[in-house]
Every structure is written in C-alpha cells, then in structure tokens.
DRENLUMMAR-404195 format. One record per residue (C-alpha): x negated, y negated, z negated; residue in three letters. Coordinates in steps of 0.02 Angstrom, whole numbers, padded with zeros to 5 digits, always signed. Layout:
<nodes>
XYZALA ...
</nodes>
This chain:
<nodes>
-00490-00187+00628UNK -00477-00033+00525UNK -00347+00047+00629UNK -00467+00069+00756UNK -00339+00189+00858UNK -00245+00082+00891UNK -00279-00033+01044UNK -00265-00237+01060UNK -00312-00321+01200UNK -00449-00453+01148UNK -00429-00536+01321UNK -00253-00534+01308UNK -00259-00616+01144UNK -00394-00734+01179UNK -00275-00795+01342UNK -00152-00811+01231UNK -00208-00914+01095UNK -00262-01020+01219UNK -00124-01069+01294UNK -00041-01073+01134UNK -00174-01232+01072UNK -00136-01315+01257UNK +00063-01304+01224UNK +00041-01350+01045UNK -00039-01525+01094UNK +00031-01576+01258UNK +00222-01493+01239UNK +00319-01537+01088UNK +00469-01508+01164UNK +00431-01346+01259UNK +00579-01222+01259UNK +00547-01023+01282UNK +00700-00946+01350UNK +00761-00779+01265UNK +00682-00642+01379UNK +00782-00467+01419UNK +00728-00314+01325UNK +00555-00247+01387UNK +00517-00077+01336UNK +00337-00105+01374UNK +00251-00028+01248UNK +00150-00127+01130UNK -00010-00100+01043UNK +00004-00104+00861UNK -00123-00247+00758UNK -00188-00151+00578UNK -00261-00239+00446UNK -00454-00317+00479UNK -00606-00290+00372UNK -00565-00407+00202UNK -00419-00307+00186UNK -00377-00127+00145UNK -00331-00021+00252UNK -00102-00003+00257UNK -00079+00195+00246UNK +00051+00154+00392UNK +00063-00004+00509UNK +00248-00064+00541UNK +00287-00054+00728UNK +00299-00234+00834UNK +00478-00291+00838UNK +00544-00203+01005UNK +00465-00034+00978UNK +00589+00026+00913UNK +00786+00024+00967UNK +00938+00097+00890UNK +01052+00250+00963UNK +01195+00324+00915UNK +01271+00280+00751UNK +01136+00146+00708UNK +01191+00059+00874UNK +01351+00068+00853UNK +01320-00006+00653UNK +01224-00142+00730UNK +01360-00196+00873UNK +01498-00223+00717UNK +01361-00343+00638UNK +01357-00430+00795UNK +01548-00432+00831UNK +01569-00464+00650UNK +01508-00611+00551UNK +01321-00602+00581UNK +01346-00626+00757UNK +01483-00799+00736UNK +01413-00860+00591UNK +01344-01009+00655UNK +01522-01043+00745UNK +01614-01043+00567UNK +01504-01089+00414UNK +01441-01265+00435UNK +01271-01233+00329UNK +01225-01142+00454UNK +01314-01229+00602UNK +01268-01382+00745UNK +01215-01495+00587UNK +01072-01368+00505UNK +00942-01462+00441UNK +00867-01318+00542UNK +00925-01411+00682UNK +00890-01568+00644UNK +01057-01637+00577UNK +01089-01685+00419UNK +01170-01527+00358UNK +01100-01387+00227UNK +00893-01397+00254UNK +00848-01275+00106UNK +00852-01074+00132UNK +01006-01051+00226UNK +00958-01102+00401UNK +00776-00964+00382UNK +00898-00858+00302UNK +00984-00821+00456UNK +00884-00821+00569UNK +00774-00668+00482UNK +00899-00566+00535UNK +00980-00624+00672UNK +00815-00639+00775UNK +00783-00436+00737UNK +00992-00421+00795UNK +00985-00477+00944UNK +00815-00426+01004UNK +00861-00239+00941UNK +01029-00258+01039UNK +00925-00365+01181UNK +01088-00478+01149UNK +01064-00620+01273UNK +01203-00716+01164UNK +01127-00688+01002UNK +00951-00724+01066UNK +01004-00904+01148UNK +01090-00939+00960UNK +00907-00891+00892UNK +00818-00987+01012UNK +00920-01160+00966UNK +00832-01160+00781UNK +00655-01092+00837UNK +00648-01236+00970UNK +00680-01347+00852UNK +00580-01304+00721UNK +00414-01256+00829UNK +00435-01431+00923UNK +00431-01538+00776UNK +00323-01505+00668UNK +00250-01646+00568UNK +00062-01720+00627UNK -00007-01676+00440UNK +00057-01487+00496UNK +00225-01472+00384UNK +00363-01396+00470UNK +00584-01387+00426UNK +00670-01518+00380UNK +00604-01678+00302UNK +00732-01697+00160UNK +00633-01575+00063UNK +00446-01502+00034UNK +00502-01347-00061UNK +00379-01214-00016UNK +00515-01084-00035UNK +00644-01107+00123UNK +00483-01092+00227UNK +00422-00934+00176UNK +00571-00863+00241UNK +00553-00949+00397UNK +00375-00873+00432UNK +00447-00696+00403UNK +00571-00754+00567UNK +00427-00826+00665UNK +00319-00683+00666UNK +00465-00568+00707UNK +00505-00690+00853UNK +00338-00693+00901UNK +00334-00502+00891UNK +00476-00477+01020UNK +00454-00621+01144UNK +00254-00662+01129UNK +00294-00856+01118UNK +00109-00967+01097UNK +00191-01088+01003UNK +00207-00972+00844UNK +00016-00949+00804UNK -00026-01136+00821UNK +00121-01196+00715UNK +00093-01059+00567UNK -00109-01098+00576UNK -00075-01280+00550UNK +00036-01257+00425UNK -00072-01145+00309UNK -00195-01264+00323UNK -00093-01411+00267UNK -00036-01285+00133UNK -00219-01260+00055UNK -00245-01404+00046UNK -00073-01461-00032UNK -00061-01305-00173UNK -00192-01376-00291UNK -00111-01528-00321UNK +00076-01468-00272UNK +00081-01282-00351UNK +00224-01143-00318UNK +00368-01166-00421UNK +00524-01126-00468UNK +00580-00980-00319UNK +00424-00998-00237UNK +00331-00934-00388UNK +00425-00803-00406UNK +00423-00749-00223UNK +00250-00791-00177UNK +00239-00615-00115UNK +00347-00644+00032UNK +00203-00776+00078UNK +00064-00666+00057UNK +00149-00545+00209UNK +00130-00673+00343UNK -00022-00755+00285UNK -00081-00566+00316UNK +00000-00551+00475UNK -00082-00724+00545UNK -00246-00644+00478UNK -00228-00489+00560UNK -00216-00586+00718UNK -00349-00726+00696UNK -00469-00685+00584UNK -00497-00862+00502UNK -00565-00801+00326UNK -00469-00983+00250UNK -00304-00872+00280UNK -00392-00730+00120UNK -00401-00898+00029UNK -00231-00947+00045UNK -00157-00786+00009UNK -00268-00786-00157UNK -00205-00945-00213UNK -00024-00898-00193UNK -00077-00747-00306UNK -00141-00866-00424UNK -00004-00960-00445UNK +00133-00861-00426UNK +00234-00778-00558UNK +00116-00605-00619UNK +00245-00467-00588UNK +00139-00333-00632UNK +00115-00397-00797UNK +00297-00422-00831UNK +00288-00229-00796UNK +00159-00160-00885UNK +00266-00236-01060UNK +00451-00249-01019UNK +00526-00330-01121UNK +00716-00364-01038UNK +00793-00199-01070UNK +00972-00240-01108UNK +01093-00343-01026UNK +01050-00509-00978UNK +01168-00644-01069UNK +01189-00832-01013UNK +01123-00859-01195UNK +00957-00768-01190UNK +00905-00846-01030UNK +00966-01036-01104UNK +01053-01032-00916UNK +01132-01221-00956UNK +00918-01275-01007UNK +00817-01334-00872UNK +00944-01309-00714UNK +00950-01121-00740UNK +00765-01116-00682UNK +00671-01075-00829UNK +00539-00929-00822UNK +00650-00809-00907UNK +00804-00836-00811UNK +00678-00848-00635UNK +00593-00674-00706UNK +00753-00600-00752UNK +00849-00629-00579UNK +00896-00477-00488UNK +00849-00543-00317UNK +00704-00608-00367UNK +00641-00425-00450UNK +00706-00372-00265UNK +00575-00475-00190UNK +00454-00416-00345UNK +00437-00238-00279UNK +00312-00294-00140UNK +00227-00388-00259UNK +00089-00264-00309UNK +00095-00166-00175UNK +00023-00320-00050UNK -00079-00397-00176UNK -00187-00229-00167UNK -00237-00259+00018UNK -00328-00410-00028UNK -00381-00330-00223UNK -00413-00142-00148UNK -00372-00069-00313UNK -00266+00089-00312UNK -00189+00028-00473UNK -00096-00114-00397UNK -00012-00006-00273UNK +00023+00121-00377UNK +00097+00002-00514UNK +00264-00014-00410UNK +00309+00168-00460UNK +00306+00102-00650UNK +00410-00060-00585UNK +00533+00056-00521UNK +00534+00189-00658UNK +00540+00041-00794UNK +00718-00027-00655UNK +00788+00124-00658UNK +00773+00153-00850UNK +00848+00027-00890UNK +00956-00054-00771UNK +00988+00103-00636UNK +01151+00124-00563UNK +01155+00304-00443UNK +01157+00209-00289UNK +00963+00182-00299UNK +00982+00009-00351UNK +00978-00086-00533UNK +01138-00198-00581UNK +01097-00385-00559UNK +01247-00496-00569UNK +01173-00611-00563UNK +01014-00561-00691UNK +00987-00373-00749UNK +01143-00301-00817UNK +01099-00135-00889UNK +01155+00028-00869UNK +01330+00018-00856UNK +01412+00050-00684UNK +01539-00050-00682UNK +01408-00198-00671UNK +01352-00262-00519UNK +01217-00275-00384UNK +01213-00461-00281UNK +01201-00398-00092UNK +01044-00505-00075UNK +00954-00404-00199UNK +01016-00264-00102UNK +00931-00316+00069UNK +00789-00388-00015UNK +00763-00201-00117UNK +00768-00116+00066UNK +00626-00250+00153UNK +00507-00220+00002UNK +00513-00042+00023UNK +00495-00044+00166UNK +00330-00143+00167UNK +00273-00042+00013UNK +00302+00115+00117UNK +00180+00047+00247UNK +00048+00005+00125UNK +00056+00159+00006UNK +00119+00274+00120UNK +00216+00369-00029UNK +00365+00465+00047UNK +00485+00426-00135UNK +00481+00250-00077UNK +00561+00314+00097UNK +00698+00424-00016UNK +00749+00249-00091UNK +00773+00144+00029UNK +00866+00259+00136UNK +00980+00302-00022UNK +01011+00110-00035UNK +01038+00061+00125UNK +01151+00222+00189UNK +01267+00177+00024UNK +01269-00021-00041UNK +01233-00079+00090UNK +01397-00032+00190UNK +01481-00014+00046UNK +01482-00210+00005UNK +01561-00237+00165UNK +01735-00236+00261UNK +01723-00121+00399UNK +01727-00236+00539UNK +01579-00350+00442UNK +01673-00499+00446UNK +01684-00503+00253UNK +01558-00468+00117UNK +01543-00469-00078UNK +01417-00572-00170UNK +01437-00410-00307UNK +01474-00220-00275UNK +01511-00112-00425UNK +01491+00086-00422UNK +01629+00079-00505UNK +01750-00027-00436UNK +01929-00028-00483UNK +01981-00195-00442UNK +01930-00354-00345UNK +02014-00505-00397UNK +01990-00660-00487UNK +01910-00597-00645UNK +01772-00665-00756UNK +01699-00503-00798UNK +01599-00417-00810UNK +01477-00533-00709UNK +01349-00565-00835UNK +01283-00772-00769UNK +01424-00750-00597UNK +01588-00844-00580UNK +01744-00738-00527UNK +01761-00737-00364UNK +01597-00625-00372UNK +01688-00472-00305UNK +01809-00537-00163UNK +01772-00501-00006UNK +01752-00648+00096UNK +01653-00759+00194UNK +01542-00836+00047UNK +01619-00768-00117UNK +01535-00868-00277UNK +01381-00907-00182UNK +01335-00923+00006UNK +01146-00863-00003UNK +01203-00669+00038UNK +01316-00764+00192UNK +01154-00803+00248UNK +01051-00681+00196UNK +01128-00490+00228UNK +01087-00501+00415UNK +00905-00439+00394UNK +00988-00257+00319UNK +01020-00155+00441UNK +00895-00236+00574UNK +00750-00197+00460UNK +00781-00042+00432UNK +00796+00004+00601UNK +00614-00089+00622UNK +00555+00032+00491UNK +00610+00222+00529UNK +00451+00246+00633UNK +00269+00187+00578UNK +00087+00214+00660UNK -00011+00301+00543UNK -00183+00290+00480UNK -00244+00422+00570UNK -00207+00366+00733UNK -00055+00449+00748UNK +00154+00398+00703UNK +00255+00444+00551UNK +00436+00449+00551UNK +00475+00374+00389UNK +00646+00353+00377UNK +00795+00445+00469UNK +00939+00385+00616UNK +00964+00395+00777UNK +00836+00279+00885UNK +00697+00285+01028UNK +00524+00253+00997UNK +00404+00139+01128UNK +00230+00127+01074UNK +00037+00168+01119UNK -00056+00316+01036UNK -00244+00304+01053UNK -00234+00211+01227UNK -00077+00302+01285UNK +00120+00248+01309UNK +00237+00369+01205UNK +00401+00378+01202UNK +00510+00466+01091UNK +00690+00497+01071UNK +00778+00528+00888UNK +00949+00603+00916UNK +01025+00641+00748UNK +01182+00622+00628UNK +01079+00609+00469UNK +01130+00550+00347UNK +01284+00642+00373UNK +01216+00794+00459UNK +01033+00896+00394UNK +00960+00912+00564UNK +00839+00795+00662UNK +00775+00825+00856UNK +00644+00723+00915UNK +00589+00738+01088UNK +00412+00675+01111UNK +00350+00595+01313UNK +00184+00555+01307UNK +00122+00481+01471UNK -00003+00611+01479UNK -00044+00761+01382UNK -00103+00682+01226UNK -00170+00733+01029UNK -00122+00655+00889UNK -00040+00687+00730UNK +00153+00669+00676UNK +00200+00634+00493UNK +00375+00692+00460UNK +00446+00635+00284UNK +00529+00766+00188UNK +00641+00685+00061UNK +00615+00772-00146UNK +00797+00818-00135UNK +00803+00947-00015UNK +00772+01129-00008UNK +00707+01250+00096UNK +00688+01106+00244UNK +00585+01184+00425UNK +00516+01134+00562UNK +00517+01196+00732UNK +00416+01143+00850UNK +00468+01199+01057UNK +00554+01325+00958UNK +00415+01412+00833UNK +00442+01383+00660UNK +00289+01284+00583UNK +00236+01311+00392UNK +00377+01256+00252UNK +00353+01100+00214UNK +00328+01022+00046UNK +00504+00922-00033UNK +00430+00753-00080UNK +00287+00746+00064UNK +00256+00719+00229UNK +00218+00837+00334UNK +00091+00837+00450UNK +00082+00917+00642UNK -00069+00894+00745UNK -00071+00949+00908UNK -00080+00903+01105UNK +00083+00850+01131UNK +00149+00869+01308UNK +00294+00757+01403UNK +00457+00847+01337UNK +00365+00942+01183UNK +00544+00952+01062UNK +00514+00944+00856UNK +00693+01014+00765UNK +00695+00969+00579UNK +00815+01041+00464UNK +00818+00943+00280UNK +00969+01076+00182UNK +01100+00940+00104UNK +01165+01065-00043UNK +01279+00938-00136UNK +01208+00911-00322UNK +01272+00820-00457UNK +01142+00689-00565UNK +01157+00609-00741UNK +01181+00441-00780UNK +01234+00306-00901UNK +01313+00407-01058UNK +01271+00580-00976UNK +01412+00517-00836UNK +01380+00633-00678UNK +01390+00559-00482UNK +01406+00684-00336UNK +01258+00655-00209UNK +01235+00755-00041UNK +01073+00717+00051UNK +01039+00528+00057UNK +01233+00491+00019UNK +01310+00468-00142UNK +01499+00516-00159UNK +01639+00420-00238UNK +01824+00444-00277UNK +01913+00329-00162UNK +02079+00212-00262UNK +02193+00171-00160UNK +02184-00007-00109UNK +02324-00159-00066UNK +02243-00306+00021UNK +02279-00464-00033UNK +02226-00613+00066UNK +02184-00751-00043UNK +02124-00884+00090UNK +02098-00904+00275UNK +01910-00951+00312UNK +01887-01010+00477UNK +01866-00842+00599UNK +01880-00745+00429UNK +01932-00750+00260UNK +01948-00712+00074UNK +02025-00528+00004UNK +02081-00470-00163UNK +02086-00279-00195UNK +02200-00203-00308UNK +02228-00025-00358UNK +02367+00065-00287UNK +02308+00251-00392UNK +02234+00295-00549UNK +02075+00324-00546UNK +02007+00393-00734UNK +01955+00559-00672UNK +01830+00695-00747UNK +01753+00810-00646UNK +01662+00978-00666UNK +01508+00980-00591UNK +01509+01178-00557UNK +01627+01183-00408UNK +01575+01063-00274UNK +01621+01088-00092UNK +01553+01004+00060UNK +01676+00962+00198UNK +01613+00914+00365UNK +01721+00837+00511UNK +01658+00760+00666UNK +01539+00611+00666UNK +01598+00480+00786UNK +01651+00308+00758UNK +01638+00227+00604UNK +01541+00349+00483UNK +01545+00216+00346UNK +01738+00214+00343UNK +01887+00296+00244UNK +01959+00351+00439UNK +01795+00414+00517UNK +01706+00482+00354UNK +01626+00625+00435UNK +01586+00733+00264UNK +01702+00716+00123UNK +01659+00825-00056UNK +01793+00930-00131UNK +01746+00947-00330UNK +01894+00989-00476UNK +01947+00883-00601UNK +02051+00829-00731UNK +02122+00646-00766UNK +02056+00582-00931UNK +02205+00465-01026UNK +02086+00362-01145UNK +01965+00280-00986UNK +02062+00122-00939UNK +02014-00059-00861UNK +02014-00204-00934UNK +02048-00370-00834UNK +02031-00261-00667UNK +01867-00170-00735UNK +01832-00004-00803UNK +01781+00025-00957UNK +01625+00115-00960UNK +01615+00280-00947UNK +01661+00386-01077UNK +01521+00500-01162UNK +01508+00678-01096UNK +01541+00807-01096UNK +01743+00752-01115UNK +01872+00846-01160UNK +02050+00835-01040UNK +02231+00910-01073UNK +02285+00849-00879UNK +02333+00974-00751UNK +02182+01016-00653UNK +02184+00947-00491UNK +02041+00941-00301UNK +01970+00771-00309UNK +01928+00706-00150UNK +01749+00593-00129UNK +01684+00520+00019UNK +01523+00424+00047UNK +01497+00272-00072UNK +01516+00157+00092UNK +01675+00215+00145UNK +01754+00167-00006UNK +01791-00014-00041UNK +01880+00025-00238UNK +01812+00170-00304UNK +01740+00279-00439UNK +01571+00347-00422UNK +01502+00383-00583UNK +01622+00500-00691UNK +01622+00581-00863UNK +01589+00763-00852UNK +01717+00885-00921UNK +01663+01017-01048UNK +01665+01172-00999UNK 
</nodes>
C-alpha cells in the first residue's frame, strides 16, 4: 500500500477472507445481526501499488460520529421520512424486489439503503440497522451461481452500482465476510459479461460510481482482474472530460434540443445533459486519475466546475438542473438528487486531490440546499428547490423537461428517485469532515460538530470537534492520543475568510493561508486543545444580471415570504404541500450596509424559529419585478433604480427559508 502509515492487519484480513469463502459456499442463508456501535478504532486501507496515491483516505464508516447540531440534524432524518420510509412507500416496502417480492427491482431499493445503512450506523440505531439488515440478507444470500446479484427481473448494470456503494459501507461498519465474496464474484461475472453486454443508458453515464468500489475491493484484495474491470468501465462509459474540454450546452436545456419524446428520453444528449447525471460526472476525472496517474485528469474537475458555474451557477454552489441544465437564472431549479449526488463527488474528489476549494463547495451546498429542500421535520421533500422561490404550487414552469408538481413538498413530488435517494446527504457528509492524510497524519476537511476514532501510525486517537460552524467562526478540537504521539494535522481554511488563527494549548501558530490547509506538526499529547477562528464578515457576490446574494461564512442568506400551507393530499404517514405567498417579496438591496445578527444556536439551526444568525441589509421594494404563474421573473438588471420607502430587510440562512428570495437586484447608489 502507499499509505504505508497507516496500519492493516494482514492476519486479520487473511482470517477474514477466509471465513468469508467458507460462508459464501456452505451458508446461503446466513444472517449477520446489526451489531451496537464499537468505537474501536479502525485502521484505515490506502490505495495499493497500480494506483496513485489519494492525497487523503476517507475514514472507515464508524470513525467518525456526529455531536451537537449534526446529531441532532441526523435524529430528524431518522424520525422523519428516511427513517419510516420503508413503512409508507411501497417501492421501497415488504415487496422490494430488493426483498425478493415482486415490487420495484431497479434503483430504488440500493437507493435507500446508501443512506440509510450510514444513518443508522452513525446514530448506532438498532431500529434502523435491523431495517438495513432485511435487504442486505437478502441480497448477499442469493446471489445467482453465474455470480449476478438483485433481482432477476432485470440485468441493468446501473441499480447495482448503487448497491456496491451500500455494501462496502456495510461492510465498513459491521465487518460482515459475506460482502467480499459476493462483490468478487460479481466483478468477475461482470468482465466477462461487458464485452458482449456494454454500459448503457445510466450506467454509461455513471460508470464512475463503479470505478469507486471496484477500487475499494482492490484496495482490499489485490486481484490485478479488478484494474481491468475498472478500465473497461472507463472504456465504455460516457467521456466526461471530453464533454468538458468543448462545452457545448451553455443555455437552457429545452425538451426540443434534447428530442426528449426520441428514443425514451435516453438519447446521449438528453443522458449528457441531465443534471444528476453531471452530479455523478464530478468524480469522473478525478477517480479515473488513480488508475491513469496523470495530474491532468484530476485537475480537469476545476474546469468541469468553472465551465458549471459559468453557465448554469445559481449562489448556492450548485448549477440549475430541472431536470437538464437550466442556465443562469435563479428562479430555475436544482433536483435534490443532483444535490446529494454534487456533495458525494466532492467529497471523493477531495480525498483524491486533496484541494481545499472542493471542501468550500460542498460545505456551501450541503449547509444551504440541502436543508433548504426540506420541511423541517424531514417528512417532506421537493424534487426542485429554486433560490428564488416565490411560490410552490401546481405550475408548469419554469421546469425546463419536469411536470408541475416539481416544487411541492411531499413524499415523492414528480418523481420518486430523490424519495429514495436524499438519505445518503447528510450521512456522507458526516463520513467526510475528517480524512487521514498522505503523510501519515489526519486532515479536517470539512467543519461540524463530531468525534473522531481512528489509528495514527500504530496508535488509537481520539478527537473531539465541538463547534457551531457554520453559524459560529470558531472551531475547538481536543486531540487524545493514547500515548504521546507525532504526526501532522491539516486544518482547511476556507478562500472566504479573513484574518483566520490558530491556537494551539493557547499560543497562536503562524496565519494561515485563506484557500489552504494548514499544516501543524508536532507531538501531540492526551488533552493537547487546537482553537480555530475562520472571521465570517458578511459579503455580498454577483450573479445572474449583476443580481447580488448576501453570504456569511459557508451560509448564503435569503429574504424569507411569508408562507400559507396548503395541504394538497394525505400520503400515508405524510403528505403533499402547496406554498403560497403571504408578502411581497420584489426587494432591492444595497450591498453597503450589511449587519450580522447572532442569537443562540440550539435546536433547529436550519429553521425560521431557531435561525441562530439572521442579516440585517436596507432596501427598497422594486414595483416592475413580479411572478408569473407563481414564479419570479428574473431578476432585473443592476444596478436598479427604486422610488419605495427604504426599509431593514431581514435574511436568514437559505435553509431556513422554505419561499424565499435569495438573489436580488442591487440598488444604485
């Protein structure tokens, strides 16, 4: 391996695998029951030699548990719908194909599961983990002789690729010998099967997604056929790099241009032009360089984003995609799946590249769409979220290929892949604030409240993150070594703040760097106390028609509409809203006078009642921005001139606010 610092037990492996072949032949119904949390700390498995070495290896599921607000985020998913899914939506339900019944057998059963097995292993939820356990049972105990696994009623390629990404988390968290067997026999069978059954359609276009457990099987077994496979997914799957390097789909998608009605709405242009999809994409480069080893394709994902953002960036950190790339204009919208899927490919690009922008963008996404496309108690999502979002209701725009319930919240509004699919959110990134580093040390790569178990160089560590970020600017992390130990820290310091320190025990170390990580090497000692302060001044940024939104650290700020909730249909244990405006809404503002307003951070930081920072700002109400069919218009060009009375406009984080306004024309001065 080329993390050599970090330890794996070859006779604990080899003992493993054994019994894993044994169980794999002689117990085809064997049943592992879910096991309580164990904050044993485990060794971390880098990449091996035909690979490049990851500038930072992602932590084994378990390592790392939630505190304070995270926790508390995480408990509402599992009170909410991600924990009673299965006892309310039938495709995922007693009669799964996942389960053997005759019920959905395509992507919604994997779906699931990848986050529901990181839920209730974070939470060490014996509930959630017994629901887990019912589709891993059946799916590790009957597997087919020729080595295919899932349901029988179809051989798509796609549905399992998910389902690897939930076995090797499972595997991570309980150590199950089933999981290596089952996923070596099925690559094999898949070798064999791509030349004369290639990728297509979704699996094509996500052959990526592949790629990261073939690499993870490798990493733990060595067999060179695995470099093969993960090859020949590269060669057939969908080149996203080139797409990059010329793009060409720099306006709004239409149902025309992609001929959606031609070829079941799965032609290359329609597949290439999908916002969840380009989601997926921004791995793409970024793992195909571990097995290429060329600095270009990792680097290519900064051109990927820069080419996103140019032409289809909203300020959340996220491009529009409803359902294919909408532009620029903010009162488009972003599917949640390409939401959750934009925060896991970070996150795995962080780990390869180890470039600290990637760790400013997936913390701006995921600490403002992704609570902002939810009801507070999670029992109710959108399929679309719009920065600006005056109205959610039965309307046909401005989806560009979605169908009008797009916006509701509900329990699967227009399409039930994000029912399925939003559970992995905030799971993953909880699995990804901390990484081990490539010089044998950890990096904190993201920030929230949480407690480290892991092994440096041969020795247990434990450390404790108590913090309010991304509502408060300071961090303390306690370090408890078992022993007095050396190794380097990595501490990301996001580009947007200024004048950020460290103290370590107390002494202040060197400034660090906006846009780096720094770096502190030195014996640490049980108890040893690091204090980081990252200043939030608020700042306003440009947008679509020189608009301006109000940002504050990691949060972006929006002007919260009044809202009337209108219950359209009951839904089992949930059910379908409309929104409608109860305020206007058409403000300017003037970006010179903008006040931060702190309040205590306790329940509910994501909510109009415990928003625990709110931004005072002036502005005037501008007469000629309306809505049309319950959406804004877009933004007027600034600078805008305004006769209204001058008035303190209130924002609050993007999250809290379920109609709002986030990106407004700025007033001349």
């Amino acid at each position: 391996m080329k993390s050599a610092g970090w330890s794996f037990s070859r006779r604990t492996f080899c003992k493993q695998f054994s019994a894993a072949a044994f169980l794999a032949t002689n117990a085809r119904a064997f049943s592992f029951s879910p096991v309580a949390a164990d904050t044993t700390p485990q060794s971390v498995i880098g990449n091996r030699s035909l690979l490049a070495a990851n500038a930072f290896d992602m932590l084994p599921l378990g390592a790392i548990r939630p505190a304070g607000w995270l926790r508390a985020q995480l408990e509402i998913q599992a009170n909410g719908l991600g924990g009673h899914l299965d006892e309310t939506w039938p495709d995922v339900g007693p009669n799964s194909g996942w389960l053997g019944g005759t019920g959905e057998s395509w992507e919604r059963g994997p779906y699931f599961l990848d986050g529901l097995i990181p839920l209730a292993y974070l939470l060490d939820d014996v509930r959630l983990k017994s629901k887990a356990q019912k589709y891993i049972d059946w799916t590790l105990n009957n597997s087919q002789p020729n080595g295919m696994f899932g349901p029988r009623s179809n051989d798509d390629w796609w549905p399992r690729m998910v389902m690897l990404k939930a076995l090797t988390q499972y595997q991570e968290a309980t150590g199950d010998p089933r999981v290596i067997p089952i996923m070596q026999r099925y690559f094999a069978y898949q070798l064999a099967q791509l030349p004369t059954r290639p990728l297509r359609d979704w699996g094509k276009f996500r052959w990526h997604d592949e790629v990261v457990s073939v690499l993870w099987l490798y990493n733990r077994t060595g067999d060179p056929r695995l470099i093969e496979l993960a090859k020949l997914l590269h060669q057939q799957g969908y080149d996203w790099q080139a797409e990059f390097s010329d793009f060409k789909y720099t306006q709004r998608i239409t149902p025309e241009f992609i001929k959606l009605n031609e070829h079941n709405g799965l032609s290359d242009t329609a597949l290439a032009t999908h916002g969840v999809n380009n989601a997926m994409a921004l791995k793409a480069s970024p793992v195909w360089s571990l097995l290429s080893e060329n600095s270009s394709d990792r680097q290519a994902l900064l051109h990927q984003l820069s080419e996103l953002d140019r032409y289809h960036g909203l300020p959340t950190g996220i491009f529009s995609a409803d359902e294919h790339l909408a532009g620029l204009n903010p009162s488009q919208g972003t599917e949640l799946c390409t939401v959750v899927e934009a925060m896991y490919s970070l996150e795995v690009a962080l780990s390869i590249m180890g470039n600290p922008e990637l760790g400013d963008r997936f913390e701006r996404i995921a600490y403002n769409c992704l609570p902002g496309t939810f009801t507070d108690d999670m029992w109710a999502h959108q399929y679309n979220q719009q920065p600006n979002q005056v109205q959610c209701s039965l309307n046909h725009k401005p989806w560009t290929t979605d169908g009008p319930e797009s916006n509701l919240y509900g329990l699967e509004p227009n399409f039930g892949c994000c029912t399925a699919n939003f559970h992995q959110g905030w799971p993953k990134l909880t699995t990804s604030l901390w990484m081990a580093s490539a010089d044998h040390g950890l990096a904190a790569v993201a920030y929230a409240p949480c407690e480290v178990h892991t092994i440096v160089r041969d020795t247990p560590v434990r450390i404790t993150e108590e913090t309010d970020y991304p509502f408060r600017d300071t961090i303390r992390i306690t370090v408890h070594p078992e022993r007095p130990l050396s190794f380097p820290l990595q501490l990301r310091i996001p580009a947007w703040t200024k004048n950020s320190s460290i103290r370590v025990n107390g002494q202040r170390q060197s400034e660090p760097q906006p846009g780096s990580f720094a770096r502190i090497e030195r014996t640490w000692k049980p108890g040893d106390t690091i204090e980081i302060t990252l200043p939030m001044e608020p700042r306003a940024s440009k947008g679509f028609n020189d608009s301006i939104a109000i940002e504050r650290g990691p949060l972006v700020f929006s002007y919260p509409i009044g809202e009337d909730w209108l219950k359209l249909r009951d839904r089992g244990m949930t059910a379908d809203w409309q929104v409608y405006p109860t305020t206007q809404w058409n403000y300017g503002l003037n970006s010179a006078s903008i006040k931060a307003i702190e309040s205590s951070v306790a329940q509910g930081p994501f909510t109009l009642k415990g928003a625990p920072v709110k931004i005072e700002v002036k502005g005037r109400k501008v007469p000629v921005w309306m809505a049309e069919d319950g959406v804004a218009n877009p933004v007027p060009q600034s600078p805008i001139v305004s006769d209204q009375p001058e008035e303190t406009v209130e924002l609050v984080p993007y999250g809290a606010a379920k109609l709002r306004i986030t990106s407004f024309p700025e007033l001349k001065s």
